[in-house]
Residue frames relative to the residue before (quaternion, step in Angstrom):
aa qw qx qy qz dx dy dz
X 1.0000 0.0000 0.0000 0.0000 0.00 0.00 0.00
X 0.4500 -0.6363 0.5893 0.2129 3.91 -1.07 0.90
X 0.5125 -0.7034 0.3749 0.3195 2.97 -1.12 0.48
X 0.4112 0.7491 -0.3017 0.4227 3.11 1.80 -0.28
X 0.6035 0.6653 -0.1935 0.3946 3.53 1.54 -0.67
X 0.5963 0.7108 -0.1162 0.3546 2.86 1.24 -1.25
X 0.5432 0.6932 -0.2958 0.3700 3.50 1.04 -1.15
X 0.7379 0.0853 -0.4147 0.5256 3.64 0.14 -0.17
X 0.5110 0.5992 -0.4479 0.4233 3.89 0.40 0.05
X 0.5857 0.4425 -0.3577 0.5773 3.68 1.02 -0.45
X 0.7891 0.2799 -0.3589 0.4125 3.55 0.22 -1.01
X 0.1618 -0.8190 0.4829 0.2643 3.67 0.57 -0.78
X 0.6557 -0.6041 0.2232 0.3942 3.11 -1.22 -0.21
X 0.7389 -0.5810 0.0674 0.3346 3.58 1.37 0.76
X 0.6182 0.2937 -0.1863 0.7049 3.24 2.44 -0.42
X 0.3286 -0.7506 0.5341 0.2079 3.27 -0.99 0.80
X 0.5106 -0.5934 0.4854 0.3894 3.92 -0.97 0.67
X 0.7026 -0.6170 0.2891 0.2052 3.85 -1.55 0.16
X 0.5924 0.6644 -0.2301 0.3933 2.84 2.05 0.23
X 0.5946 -0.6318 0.3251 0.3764 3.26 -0.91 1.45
X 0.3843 -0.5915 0.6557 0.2691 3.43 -1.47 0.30
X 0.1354 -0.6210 0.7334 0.2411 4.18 -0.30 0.52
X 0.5728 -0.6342 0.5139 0.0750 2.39 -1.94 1.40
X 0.6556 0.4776 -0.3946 0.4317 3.22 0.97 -0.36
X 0.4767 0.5821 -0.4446 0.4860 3.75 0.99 0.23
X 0.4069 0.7100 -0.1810 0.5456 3.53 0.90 -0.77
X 0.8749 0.1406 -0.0981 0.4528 3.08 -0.24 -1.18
X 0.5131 0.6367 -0.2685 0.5092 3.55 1.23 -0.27
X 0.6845 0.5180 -0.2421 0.4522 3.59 1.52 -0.33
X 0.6271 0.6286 -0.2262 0.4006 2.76 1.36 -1.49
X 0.4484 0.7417 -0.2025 0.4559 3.22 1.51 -1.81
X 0.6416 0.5760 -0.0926 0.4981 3.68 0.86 -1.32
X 0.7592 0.4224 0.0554 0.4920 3.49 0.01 -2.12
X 0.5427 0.5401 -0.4598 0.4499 3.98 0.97 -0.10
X 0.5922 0.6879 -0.2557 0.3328 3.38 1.11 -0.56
X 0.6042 0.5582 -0.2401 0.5155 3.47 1.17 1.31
X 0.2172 -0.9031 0.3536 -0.1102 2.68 1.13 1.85
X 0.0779 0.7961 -0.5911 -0.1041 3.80 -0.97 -0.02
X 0.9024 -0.0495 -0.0698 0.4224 3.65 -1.50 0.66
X 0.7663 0.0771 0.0543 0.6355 3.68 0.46 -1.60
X 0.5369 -0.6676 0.4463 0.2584 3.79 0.97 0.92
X 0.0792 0.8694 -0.4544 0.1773 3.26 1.33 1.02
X 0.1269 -0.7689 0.5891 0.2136 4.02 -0.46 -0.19
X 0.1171 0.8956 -0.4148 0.1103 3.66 0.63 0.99
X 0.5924 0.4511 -0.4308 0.5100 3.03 1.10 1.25
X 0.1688 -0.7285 0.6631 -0.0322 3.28 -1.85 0.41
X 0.0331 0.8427 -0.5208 -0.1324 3.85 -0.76 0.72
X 0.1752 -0.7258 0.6108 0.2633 2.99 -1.75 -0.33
X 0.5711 -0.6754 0.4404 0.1540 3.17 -1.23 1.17
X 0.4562 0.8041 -0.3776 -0.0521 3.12 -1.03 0.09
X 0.0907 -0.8528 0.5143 -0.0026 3.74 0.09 1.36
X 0.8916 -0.2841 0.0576 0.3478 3.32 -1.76 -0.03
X 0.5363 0.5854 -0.3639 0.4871 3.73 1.86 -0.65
X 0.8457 0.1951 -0.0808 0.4902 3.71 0.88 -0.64
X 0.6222 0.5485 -0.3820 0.4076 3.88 0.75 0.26
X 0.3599 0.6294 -0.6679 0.1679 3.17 0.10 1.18
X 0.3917 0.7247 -0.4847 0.2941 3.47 1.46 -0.94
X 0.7037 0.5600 -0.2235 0.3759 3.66 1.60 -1.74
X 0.5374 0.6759 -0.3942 0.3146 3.74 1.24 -0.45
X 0.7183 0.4327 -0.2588 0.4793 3.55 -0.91 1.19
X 0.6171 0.4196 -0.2978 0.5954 3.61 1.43 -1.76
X 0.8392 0.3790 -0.0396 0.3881 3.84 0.12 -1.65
X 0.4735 -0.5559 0.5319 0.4288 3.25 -1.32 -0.08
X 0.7712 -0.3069 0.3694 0.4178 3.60 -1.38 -0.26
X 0.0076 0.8136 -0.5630 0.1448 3.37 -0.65 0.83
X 0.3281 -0.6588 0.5725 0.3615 3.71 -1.00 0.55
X 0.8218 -0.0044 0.0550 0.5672 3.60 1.54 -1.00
X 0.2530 -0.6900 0.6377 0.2308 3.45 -1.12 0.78
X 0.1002 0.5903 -0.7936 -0.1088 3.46 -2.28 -0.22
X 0.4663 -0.6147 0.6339 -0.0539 2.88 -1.43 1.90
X 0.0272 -0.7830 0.6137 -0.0981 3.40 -0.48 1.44
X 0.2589 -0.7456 0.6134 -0.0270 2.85 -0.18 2.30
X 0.2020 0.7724 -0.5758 -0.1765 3.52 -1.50 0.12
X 0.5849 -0.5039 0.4139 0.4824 4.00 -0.72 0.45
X 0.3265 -0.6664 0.6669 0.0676 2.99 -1.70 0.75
X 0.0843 -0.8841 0.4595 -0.0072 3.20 0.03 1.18
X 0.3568 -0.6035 0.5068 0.5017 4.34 -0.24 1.15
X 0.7208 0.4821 -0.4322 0.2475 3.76 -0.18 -1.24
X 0.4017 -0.7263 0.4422 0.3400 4.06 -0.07 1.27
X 0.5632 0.6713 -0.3329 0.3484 3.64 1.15 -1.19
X 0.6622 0.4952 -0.2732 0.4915 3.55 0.93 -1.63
X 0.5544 0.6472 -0.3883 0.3506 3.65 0.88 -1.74
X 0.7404 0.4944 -0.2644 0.3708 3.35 0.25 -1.92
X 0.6755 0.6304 -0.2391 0.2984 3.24 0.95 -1.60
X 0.8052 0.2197 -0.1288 0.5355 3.42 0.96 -1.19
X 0.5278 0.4452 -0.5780 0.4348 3.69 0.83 0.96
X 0.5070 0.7063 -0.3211 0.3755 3.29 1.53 0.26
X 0.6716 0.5058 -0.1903 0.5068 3.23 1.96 -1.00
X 0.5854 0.6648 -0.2866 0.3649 2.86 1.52 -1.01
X 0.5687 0.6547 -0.2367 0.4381 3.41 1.46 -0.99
X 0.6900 0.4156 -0.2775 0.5236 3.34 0.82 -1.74
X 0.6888 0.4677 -0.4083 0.3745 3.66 0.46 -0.63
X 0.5361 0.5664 -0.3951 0.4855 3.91 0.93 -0.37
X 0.5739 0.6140 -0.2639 0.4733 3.31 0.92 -1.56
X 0.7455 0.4788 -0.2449 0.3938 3.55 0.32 -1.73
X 0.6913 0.4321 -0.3582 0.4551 3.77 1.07 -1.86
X 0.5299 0.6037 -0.4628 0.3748 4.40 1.02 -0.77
X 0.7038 0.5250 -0.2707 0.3947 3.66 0.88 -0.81
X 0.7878 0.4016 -0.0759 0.4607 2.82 0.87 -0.97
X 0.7395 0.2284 -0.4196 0.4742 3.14 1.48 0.72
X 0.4413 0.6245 -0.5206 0.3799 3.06 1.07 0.14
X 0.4956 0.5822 -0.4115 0.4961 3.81 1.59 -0.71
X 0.8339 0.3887 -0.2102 0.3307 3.80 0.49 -0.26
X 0.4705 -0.7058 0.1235 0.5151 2.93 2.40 0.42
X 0.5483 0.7342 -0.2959 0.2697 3.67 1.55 0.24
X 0.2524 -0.8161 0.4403 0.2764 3.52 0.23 1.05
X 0.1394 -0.7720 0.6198 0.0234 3.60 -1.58 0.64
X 0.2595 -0.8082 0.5190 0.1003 3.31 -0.47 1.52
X 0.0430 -0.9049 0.2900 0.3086 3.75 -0.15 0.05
X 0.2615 -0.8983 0.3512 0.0353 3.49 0.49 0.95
X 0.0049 0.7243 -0.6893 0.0150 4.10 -1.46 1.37
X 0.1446 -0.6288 0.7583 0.0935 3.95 0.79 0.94
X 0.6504 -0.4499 0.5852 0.1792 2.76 -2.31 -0.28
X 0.4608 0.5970 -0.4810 0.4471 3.63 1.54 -0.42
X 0.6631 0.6778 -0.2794 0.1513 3.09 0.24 -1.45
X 0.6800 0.3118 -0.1683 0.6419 3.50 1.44 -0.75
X 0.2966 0.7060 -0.4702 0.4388 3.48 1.33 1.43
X 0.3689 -0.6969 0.5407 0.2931 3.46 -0.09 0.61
X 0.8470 0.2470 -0.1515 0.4457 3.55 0.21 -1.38
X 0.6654 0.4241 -0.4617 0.4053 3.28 1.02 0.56
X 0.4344 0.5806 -0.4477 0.5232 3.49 1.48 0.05
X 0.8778 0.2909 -0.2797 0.2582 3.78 0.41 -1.02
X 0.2388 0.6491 -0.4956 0.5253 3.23 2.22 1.13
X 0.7140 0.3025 -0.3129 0.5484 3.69 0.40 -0.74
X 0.4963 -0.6827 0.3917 0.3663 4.05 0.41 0.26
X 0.3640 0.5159 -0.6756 0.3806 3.73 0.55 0.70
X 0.1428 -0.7480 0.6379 0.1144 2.72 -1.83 1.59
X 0.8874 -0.0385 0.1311 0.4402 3.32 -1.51 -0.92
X 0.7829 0.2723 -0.1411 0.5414 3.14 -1.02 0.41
X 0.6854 0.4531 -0.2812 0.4958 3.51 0.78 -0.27
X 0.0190 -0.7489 0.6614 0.0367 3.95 -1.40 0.17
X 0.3844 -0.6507 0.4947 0.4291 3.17 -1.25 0.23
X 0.3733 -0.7617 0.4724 0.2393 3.61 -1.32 0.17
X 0.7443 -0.1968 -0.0317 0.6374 2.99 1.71 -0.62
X 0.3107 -0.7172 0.5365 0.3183 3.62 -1.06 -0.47
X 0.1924 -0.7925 0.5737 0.0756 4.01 -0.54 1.09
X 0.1101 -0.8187 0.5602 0.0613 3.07 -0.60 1.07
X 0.0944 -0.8226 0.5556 -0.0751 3.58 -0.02 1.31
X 0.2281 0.7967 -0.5477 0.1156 2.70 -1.41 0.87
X 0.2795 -0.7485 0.3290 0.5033 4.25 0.34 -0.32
X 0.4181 -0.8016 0.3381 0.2613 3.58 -0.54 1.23
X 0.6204 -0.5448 0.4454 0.3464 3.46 -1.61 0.84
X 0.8858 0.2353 -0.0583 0.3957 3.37 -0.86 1.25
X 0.5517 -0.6182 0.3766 0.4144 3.62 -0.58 0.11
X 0.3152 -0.8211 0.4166 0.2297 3.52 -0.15 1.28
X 0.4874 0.7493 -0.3252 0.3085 3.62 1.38 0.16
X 0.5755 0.7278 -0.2282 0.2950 2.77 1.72 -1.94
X 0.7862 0.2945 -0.2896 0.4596 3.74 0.36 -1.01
X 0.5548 -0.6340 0.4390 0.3122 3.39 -1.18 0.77
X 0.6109 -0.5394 0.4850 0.3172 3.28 -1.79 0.88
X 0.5915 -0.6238 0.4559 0.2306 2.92 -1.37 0.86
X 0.3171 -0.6189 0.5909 0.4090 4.43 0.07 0.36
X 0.4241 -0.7103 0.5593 -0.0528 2.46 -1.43 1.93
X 0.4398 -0.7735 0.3833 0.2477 3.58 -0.88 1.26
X 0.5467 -0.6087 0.4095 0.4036 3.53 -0.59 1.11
X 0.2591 -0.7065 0.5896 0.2934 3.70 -0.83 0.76
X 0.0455 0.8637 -0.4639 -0.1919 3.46 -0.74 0.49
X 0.0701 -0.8543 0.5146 0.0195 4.45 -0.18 0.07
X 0.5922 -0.6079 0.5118 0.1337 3.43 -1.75 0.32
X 0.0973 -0.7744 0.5941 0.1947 3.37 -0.34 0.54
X 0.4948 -0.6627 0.5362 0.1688 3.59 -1.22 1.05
């Protein structure tokens, strides 16, 4: 399959079916999705897990989910580094969507407004120096995530120099 395929699988169909996500699948992505290096091959992330045994703390912040992952990353003073590794942090979201959607597992990515709570970040144990970058709501999606048409794509348009 092309990646070009993929597109309505990535977005799905917007509700996710009732079945657990096993963590050890998860972690078998990530494993995968680290693979998004930046400047000084920094590794400026960190997560936290959390599915139907542990996500109420999440009830109220998120939508329904079979499973969350908190995508912690470092907060670095030097703006250059900052930029740099919310850049990796991206490619590595980017990398863990691909790579599950390749295993049929849908990923919502989520920036609510809690999230740039202080005291609700240091309920979920991100500390200092640290932020969240996003929240991935994972789960496998209700239905064939193909079924509803694609949404008409916006003409890309640019300048040539």
């Amino acid at each position: 399959m092309t990646l070009f395929n993929f597109r309505p699988e990535l977005r799905g169909s917007g509700s996710f079916s009732g079945q657990s996500v096993p963590r050890q699948l998860v972690l078998e992505l990530l494993n995968d999705a680290v693979w998004a290096p930046n400047d000084g091959l920094r590794e400026p992330w960190r997560f936290i897990y959390a599915d139907n045994d542990s996500s109420g703390r999440l009830s109220g912040l998120q939508e329904p989910a079979p499973a969350y992952l908190i995508v912690v990353m470092k907060e670095e003073s030097d703006p250059y580094k900052r930029d740099e590794d919310f850049a990796a942090v991206c490619c590595l979201m980017q990398n863990f969507e691909l790579l599950a959607c390749e295993r049929k597992l849908g990923v919502r990515r989520t920036m609510n407004n809690w999230i740039y709570d202080r005291k609700q970040m240091n309920a979920f144990g991100v500390q200092d120096k640290e932020r969240i970058a996003a929240v991935l709501e994972i789960g496998f999606w209700d239905g064939d995530p193909g079924a509803t048409p694609s949404p008409q794509m916006a003409e890309v348009k640019f300048d040539l120099l």
